[in-house]
ZADO-1210 file (C-alpha; in nm, 4 decimals, padded with zeros to 6 digits):
<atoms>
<atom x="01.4806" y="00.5705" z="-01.1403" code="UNK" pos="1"/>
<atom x="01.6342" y="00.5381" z="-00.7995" code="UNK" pos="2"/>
<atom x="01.2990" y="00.3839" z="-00.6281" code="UNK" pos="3"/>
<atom x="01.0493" y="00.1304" z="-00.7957" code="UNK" pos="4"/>
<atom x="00.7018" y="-00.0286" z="-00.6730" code="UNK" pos="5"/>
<atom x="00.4014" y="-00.1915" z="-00.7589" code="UNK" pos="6"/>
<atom x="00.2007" y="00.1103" z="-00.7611" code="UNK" pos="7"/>
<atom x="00.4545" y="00.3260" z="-00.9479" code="UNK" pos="8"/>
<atom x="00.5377" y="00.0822" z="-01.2075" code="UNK" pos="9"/>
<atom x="00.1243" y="00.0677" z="-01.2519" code="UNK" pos="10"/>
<atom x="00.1071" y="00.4497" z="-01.2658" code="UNK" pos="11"/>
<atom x="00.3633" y="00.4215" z="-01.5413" code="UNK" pos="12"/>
<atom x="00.2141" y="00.1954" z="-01.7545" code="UNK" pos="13"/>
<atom x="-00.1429" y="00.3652" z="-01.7431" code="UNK" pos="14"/>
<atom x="-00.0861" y="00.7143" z="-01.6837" code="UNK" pos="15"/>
<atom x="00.2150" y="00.8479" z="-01.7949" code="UNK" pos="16"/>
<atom x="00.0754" y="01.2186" z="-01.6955" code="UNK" pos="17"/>
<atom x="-00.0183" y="01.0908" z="-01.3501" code="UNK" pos="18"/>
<atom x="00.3295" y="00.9638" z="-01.3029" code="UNK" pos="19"/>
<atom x="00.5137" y="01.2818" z="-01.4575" code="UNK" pos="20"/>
<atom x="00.2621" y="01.4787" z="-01.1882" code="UNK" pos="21"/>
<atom x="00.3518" y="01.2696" z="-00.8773" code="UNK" pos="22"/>
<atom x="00.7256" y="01.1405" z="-00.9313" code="UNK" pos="23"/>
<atom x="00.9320" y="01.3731" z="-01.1850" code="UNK" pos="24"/>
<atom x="00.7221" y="01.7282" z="-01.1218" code="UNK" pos="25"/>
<atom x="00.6157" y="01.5835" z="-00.7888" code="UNK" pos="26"/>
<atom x="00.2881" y="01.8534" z="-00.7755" code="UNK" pos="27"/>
<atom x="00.0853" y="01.7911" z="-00.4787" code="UNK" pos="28"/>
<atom x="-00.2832" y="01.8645" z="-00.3767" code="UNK" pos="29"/>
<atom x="-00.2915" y="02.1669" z="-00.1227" code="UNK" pos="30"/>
<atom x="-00.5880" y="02.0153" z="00.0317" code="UNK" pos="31"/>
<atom x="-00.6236" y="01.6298" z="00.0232" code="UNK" pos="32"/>
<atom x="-00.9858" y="01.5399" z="-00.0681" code="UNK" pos="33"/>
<atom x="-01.1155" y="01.2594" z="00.1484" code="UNK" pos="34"/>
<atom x="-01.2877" y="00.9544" z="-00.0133" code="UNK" pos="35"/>
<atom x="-01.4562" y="00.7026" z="00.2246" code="UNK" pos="36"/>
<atom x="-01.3448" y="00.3980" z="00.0843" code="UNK" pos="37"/>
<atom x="-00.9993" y="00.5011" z="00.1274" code="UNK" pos="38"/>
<atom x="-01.0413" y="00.6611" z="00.4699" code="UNK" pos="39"/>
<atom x="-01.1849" y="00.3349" z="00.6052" code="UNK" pos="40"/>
<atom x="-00.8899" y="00.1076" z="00.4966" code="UNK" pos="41"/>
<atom x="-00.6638" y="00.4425" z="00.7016" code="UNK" pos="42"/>
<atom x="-00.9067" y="00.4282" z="01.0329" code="UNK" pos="43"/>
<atom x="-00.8232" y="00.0255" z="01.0601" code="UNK" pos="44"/>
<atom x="-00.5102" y="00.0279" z="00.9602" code="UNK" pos="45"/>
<atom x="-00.4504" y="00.3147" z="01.2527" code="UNK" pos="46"/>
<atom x="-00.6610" y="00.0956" z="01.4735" code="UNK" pos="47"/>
<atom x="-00.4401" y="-00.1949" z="01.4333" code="UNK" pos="48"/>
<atom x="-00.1414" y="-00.0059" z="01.4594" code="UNK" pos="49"/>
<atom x="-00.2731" y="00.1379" z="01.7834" code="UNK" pos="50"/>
<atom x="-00.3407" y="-00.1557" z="01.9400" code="UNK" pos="51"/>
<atom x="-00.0112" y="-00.3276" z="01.8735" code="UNK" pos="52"/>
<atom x="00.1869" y="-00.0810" z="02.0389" code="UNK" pos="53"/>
<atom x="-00.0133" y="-00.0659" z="02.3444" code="UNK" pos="54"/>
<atom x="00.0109" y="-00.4418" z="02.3533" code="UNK" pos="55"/>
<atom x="00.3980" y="-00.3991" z="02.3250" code="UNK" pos="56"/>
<atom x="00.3452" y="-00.5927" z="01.9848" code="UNK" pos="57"/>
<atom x="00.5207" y="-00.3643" z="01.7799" code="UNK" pos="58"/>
<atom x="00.8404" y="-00.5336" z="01.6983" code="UNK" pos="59"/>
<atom x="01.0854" y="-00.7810" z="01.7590" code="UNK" pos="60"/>
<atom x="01.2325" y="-00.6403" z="02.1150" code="UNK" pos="61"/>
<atom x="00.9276" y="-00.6351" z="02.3777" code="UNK" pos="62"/>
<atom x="01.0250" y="-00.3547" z="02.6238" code="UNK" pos="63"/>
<atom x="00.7106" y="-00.3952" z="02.8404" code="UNK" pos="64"/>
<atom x="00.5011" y="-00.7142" z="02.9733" code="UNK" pos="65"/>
<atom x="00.2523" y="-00.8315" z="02.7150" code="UNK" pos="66"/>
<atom x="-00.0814" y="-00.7002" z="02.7732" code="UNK" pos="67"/>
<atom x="-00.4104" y="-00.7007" z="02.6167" code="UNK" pos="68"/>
<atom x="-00.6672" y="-00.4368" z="02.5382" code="UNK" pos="69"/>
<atom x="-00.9941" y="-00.4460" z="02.6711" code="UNK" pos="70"/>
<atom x="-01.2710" y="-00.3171" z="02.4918" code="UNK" pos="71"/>
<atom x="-01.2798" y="00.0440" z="02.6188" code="UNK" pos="72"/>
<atom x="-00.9404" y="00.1118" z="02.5127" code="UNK" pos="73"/>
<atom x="-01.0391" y="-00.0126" z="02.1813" code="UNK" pos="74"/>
<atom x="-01.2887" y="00.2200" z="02.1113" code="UNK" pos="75"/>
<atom x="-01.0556" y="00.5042" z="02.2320" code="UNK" pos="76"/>
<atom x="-00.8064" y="00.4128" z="01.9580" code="UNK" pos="77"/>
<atom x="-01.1017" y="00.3661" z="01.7109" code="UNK" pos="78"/>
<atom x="-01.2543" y="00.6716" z="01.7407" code="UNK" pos="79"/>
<atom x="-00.9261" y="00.8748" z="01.7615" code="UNK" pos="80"/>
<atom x="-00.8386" y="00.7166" z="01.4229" code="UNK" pos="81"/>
<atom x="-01.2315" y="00.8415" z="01.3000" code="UNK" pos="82"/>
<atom x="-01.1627" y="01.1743" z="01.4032" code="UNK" pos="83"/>
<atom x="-00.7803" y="01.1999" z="01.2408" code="UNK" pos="84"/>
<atom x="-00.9563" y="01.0834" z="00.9321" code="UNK" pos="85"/>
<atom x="-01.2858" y="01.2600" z="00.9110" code="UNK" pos="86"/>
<atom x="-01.4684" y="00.9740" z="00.9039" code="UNK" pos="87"/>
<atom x="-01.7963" y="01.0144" z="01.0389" code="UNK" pos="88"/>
<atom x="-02.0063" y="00.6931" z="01.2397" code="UNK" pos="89"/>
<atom x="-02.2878" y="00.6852" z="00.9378" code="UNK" pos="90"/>
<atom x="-01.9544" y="00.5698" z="00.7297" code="UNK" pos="91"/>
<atom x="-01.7912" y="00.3441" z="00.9779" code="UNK" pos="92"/>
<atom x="-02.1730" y="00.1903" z="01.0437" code="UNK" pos="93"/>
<atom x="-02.2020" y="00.1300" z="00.5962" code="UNK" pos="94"/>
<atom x="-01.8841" y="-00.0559" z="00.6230" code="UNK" pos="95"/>
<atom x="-01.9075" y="-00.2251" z="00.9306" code="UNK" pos="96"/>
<atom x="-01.5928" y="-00.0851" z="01.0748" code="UNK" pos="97"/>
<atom x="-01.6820" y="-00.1985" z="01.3925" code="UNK" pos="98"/>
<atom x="-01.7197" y="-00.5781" z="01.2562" code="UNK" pos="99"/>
<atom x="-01.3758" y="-00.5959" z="01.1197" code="UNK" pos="100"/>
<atom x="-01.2048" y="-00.4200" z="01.4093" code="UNK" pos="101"/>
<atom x="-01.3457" y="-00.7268" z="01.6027" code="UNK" pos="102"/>
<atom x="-01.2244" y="-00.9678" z="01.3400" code="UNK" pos="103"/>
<atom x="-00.9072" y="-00.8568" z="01.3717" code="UNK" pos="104"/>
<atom x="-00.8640" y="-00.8774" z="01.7536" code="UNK" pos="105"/>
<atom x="-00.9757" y="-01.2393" z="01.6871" code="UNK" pos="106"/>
<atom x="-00.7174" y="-01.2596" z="01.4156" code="UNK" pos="107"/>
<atom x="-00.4556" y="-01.1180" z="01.7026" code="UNK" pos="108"/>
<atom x="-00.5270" y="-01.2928" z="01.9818" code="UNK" pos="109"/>
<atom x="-00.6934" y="-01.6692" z="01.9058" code="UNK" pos="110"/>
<atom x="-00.4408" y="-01.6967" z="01.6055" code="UNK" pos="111"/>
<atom x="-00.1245" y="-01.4920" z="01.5916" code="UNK" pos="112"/>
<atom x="-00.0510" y="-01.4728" z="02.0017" code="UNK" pos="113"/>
<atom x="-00.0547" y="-01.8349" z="01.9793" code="UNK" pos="114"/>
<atom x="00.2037" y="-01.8733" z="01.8048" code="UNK" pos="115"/>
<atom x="00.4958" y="-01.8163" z="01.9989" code="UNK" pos="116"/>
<atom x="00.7050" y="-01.6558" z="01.6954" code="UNK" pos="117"/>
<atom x="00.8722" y="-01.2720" z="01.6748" code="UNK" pos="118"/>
<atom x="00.6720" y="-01.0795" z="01.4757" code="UNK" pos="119"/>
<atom x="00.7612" y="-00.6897" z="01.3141" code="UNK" pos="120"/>
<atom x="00.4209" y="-00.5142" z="01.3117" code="UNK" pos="121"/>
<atom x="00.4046" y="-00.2211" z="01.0993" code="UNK" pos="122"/>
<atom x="00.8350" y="-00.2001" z="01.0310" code="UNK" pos="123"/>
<atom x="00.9686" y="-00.0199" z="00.6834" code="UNK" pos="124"/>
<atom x="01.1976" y="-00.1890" z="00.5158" code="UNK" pos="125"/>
<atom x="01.4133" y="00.0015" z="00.2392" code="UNK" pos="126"/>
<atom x="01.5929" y="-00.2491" z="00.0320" code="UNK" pos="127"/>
<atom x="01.7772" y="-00.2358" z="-00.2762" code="UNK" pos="128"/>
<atom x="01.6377" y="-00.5126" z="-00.5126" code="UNK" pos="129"/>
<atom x="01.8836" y="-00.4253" z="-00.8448" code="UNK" pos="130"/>
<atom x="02.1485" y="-00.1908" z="-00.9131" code="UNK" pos="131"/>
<atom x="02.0644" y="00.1492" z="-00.7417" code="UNK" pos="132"/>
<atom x="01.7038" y="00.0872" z="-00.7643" code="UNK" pos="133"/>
<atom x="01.5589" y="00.0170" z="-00.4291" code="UNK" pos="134"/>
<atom x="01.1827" y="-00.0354" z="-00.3041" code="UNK" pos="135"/>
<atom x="01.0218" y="00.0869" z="00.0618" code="UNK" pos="136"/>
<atom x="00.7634" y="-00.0637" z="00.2152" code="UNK" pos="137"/>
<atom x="00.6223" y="-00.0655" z="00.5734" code="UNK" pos="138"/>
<atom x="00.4803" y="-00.4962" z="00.5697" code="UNK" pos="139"/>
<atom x="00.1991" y="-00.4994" z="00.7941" code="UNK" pos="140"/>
<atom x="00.3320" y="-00.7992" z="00.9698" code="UNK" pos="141"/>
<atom x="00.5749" y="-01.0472" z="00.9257" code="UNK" pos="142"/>
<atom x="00.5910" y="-01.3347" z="01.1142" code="UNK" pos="143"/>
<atom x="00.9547" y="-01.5073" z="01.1580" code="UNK" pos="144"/>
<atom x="00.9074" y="-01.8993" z="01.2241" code="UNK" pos="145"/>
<atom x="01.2671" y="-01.9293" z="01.3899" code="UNK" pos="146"/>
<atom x="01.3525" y="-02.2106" z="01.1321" code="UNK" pos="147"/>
<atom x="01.4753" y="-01.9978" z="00.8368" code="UNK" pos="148"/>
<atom x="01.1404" y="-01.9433" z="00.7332" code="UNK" pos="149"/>
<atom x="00.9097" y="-01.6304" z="00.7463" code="UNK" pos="150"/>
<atom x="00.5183" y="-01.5656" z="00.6821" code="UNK" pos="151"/>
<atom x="00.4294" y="-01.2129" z="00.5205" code="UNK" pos="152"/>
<atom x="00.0546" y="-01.0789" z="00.6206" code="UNK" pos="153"/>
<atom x="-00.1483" y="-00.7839" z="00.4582" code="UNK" pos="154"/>
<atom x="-00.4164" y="-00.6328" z="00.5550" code="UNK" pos="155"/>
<atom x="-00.6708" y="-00.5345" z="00.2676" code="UNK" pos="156"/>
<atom x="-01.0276" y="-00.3639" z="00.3332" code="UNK" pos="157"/>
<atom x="-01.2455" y="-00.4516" z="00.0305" code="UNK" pos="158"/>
<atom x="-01.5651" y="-00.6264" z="00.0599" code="UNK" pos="159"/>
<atom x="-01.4868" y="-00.9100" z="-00.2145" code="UNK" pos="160"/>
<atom x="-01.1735" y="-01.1190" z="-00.1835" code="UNK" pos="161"/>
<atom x="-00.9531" y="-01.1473" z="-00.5080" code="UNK" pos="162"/>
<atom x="-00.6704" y="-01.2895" z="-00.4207" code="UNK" pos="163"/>
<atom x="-00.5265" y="-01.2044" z="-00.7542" code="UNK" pos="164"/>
<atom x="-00.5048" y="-00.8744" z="-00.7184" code="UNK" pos="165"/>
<atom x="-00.2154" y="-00.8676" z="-00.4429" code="UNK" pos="166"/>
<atom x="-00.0334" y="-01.1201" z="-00.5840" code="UNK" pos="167"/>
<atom x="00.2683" y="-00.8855" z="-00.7520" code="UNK" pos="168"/>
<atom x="00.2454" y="-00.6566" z="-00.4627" code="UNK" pos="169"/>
<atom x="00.3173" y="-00.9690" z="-00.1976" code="UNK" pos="170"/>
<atom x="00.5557" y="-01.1729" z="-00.4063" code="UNK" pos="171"/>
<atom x="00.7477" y="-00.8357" z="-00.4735" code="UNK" pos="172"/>
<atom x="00.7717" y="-00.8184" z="-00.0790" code="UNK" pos="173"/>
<atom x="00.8550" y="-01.1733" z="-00.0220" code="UNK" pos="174"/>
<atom x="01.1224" y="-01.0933" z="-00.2497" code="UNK" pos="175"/>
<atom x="01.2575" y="-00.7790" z="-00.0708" code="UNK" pos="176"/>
<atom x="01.2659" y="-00.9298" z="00.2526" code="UNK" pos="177"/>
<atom x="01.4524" y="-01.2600" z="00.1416" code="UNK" pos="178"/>
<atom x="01.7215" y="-01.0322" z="00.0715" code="UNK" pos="179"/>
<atom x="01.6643" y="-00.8611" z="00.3738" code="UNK" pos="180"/>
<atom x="01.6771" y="-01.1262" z="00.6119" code="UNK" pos="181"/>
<atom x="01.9770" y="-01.3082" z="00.3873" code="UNK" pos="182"/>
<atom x="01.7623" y="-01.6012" z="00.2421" code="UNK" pos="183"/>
<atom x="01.9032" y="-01.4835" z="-00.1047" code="UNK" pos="184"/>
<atom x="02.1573" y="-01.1691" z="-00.2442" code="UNK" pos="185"/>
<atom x="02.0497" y="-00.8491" z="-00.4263" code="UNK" pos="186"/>
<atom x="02.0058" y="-00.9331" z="-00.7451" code="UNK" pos="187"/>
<atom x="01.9911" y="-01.3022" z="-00.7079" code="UNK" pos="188"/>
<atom x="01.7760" y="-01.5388" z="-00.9784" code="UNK" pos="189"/>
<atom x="01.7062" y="-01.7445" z="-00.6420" code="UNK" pos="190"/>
<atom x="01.3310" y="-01.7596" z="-00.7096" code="UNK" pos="191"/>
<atom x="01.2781" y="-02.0805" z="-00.5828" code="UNK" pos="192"/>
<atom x="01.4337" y="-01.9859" z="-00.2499" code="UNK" pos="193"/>
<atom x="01.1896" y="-01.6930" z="-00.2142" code="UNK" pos="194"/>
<atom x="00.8827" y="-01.9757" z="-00.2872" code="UNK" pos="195"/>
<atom x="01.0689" y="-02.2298" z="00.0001" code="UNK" pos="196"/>
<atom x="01.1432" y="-01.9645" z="00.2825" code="UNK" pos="197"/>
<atom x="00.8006" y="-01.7673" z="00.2271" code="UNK" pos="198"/>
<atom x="00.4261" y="-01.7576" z="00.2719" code="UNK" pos="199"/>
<atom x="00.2089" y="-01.5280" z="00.1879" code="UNK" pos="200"/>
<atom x="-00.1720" y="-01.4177" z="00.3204" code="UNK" pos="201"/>
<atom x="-00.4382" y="-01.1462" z="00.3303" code="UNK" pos="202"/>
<atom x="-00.6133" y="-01.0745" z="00.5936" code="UNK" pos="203"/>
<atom x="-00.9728" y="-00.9347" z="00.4952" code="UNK" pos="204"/>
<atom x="-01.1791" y="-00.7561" z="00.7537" code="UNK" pos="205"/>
<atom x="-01.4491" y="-00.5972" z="00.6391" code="UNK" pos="206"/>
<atom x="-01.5489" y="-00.9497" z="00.4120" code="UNK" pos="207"/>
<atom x="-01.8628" y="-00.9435" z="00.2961" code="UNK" pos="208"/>
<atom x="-01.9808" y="-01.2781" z="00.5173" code="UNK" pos="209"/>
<atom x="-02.1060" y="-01.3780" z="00.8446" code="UNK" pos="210"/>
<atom x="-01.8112" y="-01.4590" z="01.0236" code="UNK" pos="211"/>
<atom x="-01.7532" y="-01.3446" z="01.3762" code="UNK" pos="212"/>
<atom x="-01.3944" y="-01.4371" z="01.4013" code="UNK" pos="213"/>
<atom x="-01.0780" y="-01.4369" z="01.1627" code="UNK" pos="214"/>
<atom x="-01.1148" y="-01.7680" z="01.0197" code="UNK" pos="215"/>
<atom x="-01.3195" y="-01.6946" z="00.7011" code="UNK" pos="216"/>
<atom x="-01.1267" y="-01.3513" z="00.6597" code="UNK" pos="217"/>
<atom x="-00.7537" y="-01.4426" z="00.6275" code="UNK" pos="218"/>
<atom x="-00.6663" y="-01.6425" z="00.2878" code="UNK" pos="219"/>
<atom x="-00.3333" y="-01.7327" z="00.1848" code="UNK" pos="220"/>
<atom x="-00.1836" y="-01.6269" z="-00.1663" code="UNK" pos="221"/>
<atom x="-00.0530" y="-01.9284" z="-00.3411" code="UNK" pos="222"/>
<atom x="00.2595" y="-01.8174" z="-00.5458" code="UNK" pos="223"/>
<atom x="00.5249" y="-01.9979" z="-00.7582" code="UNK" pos="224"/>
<atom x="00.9017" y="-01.9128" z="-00.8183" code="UNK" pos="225"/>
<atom x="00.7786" y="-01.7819" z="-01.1257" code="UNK" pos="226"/>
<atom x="00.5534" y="-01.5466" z="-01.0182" code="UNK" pos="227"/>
<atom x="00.8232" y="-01.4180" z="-00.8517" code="UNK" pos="228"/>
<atom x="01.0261" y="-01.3230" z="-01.1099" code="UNK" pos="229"/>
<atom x="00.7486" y="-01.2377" z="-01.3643" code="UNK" pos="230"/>
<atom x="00.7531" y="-00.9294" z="-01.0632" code="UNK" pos="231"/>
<atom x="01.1242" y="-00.8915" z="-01.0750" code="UNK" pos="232"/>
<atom x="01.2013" y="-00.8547" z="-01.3924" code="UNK" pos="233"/>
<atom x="00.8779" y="-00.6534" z="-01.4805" code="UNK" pos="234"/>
<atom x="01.0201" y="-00.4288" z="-01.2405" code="UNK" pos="235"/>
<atom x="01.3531" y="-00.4027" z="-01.3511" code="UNK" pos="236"/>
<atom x="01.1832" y="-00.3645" z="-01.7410" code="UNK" pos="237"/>
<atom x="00.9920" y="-00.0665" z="-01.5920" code="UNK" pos="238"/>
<atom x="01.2659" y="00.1115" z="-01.4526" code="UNK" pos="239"/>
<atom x="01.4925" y="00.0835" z="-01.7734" code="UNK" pos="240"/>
<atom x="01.1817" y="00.1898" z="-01.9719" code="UNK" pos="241"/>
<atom x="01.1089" y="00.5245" z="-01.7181" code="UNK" pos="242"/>
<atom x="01.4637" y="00.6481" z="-01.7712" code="UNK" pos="243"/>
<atom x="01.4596" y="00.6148" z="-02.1304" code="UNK" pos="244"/>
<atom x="01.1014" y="00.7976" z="-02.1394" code="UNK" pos="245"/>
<atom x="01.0963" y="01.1353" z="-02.3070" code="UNK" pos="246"/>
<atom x="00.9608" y="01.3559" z="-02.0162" code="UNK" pos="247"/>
<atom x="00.9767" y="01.6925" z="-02.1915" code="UNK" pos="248"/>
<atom x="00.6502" y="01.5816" z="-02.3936" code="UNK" pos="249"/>
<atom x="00.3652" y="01.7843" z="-02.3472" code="UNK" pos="250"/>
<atom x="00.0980" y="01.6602" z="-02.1830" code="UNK" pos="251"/>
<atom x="-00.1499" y="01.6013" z="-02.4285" code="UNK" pos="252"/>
<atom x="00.1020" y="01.3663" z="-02.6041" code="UNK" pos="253"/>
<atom x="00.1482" y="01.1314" z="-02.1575" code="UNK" pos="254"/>
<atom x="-00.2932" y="01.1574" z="-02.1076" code="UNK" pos="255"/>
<atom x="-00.3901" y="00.8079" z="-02.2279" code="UNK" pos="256"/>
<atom x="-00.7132" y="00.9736" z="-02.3407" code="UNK" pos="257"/>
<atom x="-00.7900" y="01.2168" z="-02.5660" code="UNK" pos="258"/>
<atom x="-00.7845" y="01.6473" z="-02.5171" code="UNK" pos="259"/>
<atom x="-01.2064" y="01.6219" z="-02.5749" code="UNK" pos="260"/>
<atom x="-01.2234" y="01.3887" z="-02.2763" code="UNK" pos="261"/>
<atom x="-01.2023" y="01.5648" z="-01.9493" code="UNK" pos="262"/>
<atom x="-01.0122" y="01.2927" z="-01.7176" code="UNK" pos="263"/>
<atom x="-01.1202" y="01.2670" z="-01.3857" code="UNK" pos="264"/>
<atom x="-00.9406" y="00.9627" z="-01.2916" code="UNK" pos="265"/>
<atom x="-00.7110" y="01.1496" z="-01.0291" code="UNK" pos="266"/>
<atom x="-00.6113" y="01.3788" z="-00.8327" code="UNK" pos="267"/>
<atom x="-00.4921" y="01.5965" z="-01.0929" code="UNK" pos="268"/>
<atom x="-00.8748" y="01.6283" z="-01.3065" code="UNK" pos="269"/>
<atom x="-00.8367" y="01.7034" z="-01.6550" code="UNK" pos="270"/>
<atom x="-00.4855" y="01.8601" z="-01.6161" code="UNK" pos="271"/>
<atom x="-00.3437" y="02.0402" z="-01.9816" code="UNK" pos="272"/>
<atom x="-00.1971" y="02.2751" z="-02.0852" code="UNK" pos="273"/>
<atom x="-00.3302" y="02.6028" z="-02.0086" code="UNK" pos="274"/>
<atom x="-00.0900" y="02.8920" z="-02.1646" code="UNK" pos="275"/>
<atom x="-00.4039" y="03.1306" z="-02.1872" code="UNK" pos="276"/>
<atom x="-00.4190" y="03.1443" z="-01.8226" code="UNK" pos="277"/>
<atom x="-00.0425" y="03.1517" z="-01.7707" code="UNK" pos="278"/>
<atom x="-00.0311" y="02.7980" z="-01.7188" code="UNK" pos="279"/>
<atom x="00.3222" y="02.6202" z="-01.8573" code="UNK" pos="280"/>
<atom x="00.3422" y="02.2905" z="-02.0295" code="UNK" pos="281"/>
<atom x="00.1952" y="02.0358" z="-01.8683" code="UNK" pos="282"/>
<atom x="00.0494" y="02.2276" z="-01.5841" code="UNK" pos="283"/>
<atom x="-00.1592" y="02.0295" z="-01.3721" code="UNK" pos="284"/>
<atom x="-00.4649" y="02.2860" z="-01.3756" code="UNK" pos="285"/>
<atom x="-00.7947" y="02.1305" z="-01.4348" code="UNK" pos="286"/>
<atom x="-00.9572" y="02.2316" z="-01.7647" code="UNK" pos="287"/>
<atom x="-01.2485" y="02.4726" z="-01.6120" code="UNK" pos="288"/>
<atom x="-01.0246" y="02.6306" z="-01.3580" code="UNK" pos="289"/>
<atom x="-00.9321" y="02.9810" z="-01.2532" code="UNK" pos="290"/>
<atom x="-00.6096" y="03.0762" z="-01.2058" code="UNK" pos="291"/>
<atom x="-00.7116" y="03.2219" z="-00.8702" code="UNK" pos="292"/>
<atom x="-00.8928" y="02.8758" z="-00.7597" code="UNK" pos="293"/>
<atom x="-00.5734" y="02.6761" z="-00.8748" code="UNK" pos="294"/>
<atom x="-00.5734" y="02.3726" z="-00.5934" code="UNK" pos="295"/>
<atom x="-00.2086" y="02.2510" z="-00.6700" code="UNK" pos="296"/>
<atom x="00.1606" y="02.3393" z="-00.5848" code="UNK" pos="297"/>
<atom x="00.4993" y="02.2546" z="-00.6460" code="UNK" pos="298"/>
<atom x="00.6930" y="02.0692" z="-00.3875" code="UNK" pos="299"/>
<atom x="01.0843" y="02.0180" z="-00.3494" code="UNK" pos="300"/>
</atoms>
């Protein structure tokens, strides 16, 4: 496995047909099926990203004089990210899109302009953590103190906060980037290095509460050196476990449920074998399918 994450290790453990679907066979949906929830966490993210680059915000080299939006050209980048997403204003009124995007312009200007530090907004990182195996991610924000020490940010979209639920993600990336900004070495043990050089918090926006502002919507993610390498080394256990795995099982034998249950889970719906139909092993058509109304394809 030459690339590793959070979410692919996850995939692994729970859905070894999901994973053989996305990463070894690598199908993909010919038409992507919008889901609200998701599509509101993509309008803000958009949003944000919008906004930082018009406020020259975007990285660590400022090309242009700081400025900052005013309201109208908020909206403008708000509803361009709506339309991009086909998400309509009944859906961005249910979950108070609107609310958060204000939250986080509070969260922008009365917190993190005041700081004085370089930030990278929105930058991907591709680091090697072990061996060959490497992990990309695109961090939100970092924030780099100019002492040595740097503060990692996320933004999130649920309505309840559980902190726990980020907590390999983030100390996986605090980990990537103290190799990346030569805190530690690839491969290093230097946990308690990654817990001394780096903070972690979540920024929630569309928090179910009455604040106005960012104060009650960014928490920090407490994290010890050995939650840090619980990560790490569940990682690197992962990866020596997916190339070991037997792939050439059929897919009855990789669905963590049983033929009589019709998953619908995923993407993929009830994928199985379907040889009567001229479907091959493993063939991600769903279970009451044509082979005329087949919604997948193979991609290099």
């Amino acid at each position: 496995m030459k690339s590793i994450s959070i979410s692919k290790a996850k995939t692994f453990h729970n859905c070894k047909l999901l994973f053989k679907y996305s990463y070894i066979e690598k199908f993909s949906p010919v038409e992507e099926v919008h889901v609200d929830v998701t599509d509101k966490g993509l309008v803000l993210h958009q949003t944000f990203e919008s906004l930082l680059k018009y406020e020259n915000y975007e990285n660590e080299t400022v090309k242009m004089p700081y400025r900052q939006a005013d309201e109208k050209t908020v909206l403008e980048f708000f509803k361009a990210a709506m339309e991009e997403n086909k998400l309509s204003e009944e859906v961005a009124a249910e979950f108070k899109l609107k609310r958060g995007l204000k939250r986080w312009l509070s969260f922008k200007h009365d917190y993190l302009d005041k700081t004085g530090h370089t930030m990278y907004a929105e930058k991907r990182y591709d680091q090697v953590l072990f061996g060959e195996t490497k992990t990309v991610a695109i961090l939100d924000l970092l924030e780099d103190c100019g002492n040595g020490d740097y503060i990692i940010y996320d933004y999130k979209t649920p309505k309840t906060i559980n902190m726990n639920t980020y907590k390999e993600q983030l100390t996986l990336y605090a980990y990537m980037m103290a190799v990346a900004k030569g805190v530690i070495q690839s491969e290093s043990n230097e946990y308690e290095k990654v817990k001394e050089h780096f903070r972690l918090f979540v920024f929630f926006p569309l928090a179910d509460n009455d604040s106005v502002d960012y104060k009650d919507c960014l928490k920090e993610l407490k994290f010890t050196a050995d939650d840090v390498k619980n990560t790490v080394e569940g990682l690197k256990n992962t990866v020596s476990e997916i190339d070991a795995f037997d792939w050439s099982k059929p897919a009855e034998a990789l669905q963590p449920v049983k033929m009589d249950f019709k998953c619908n889970w995923c993407k993929f719906k009830g994928s199985r074998p379907q040889p009567e139909i001229g479907g091959f092993q493993g063939c991600p058509i769903s279970c009451f399918v044509e082979p005329s109304d087949m919604k997948f394809k193979k991609v290099n």
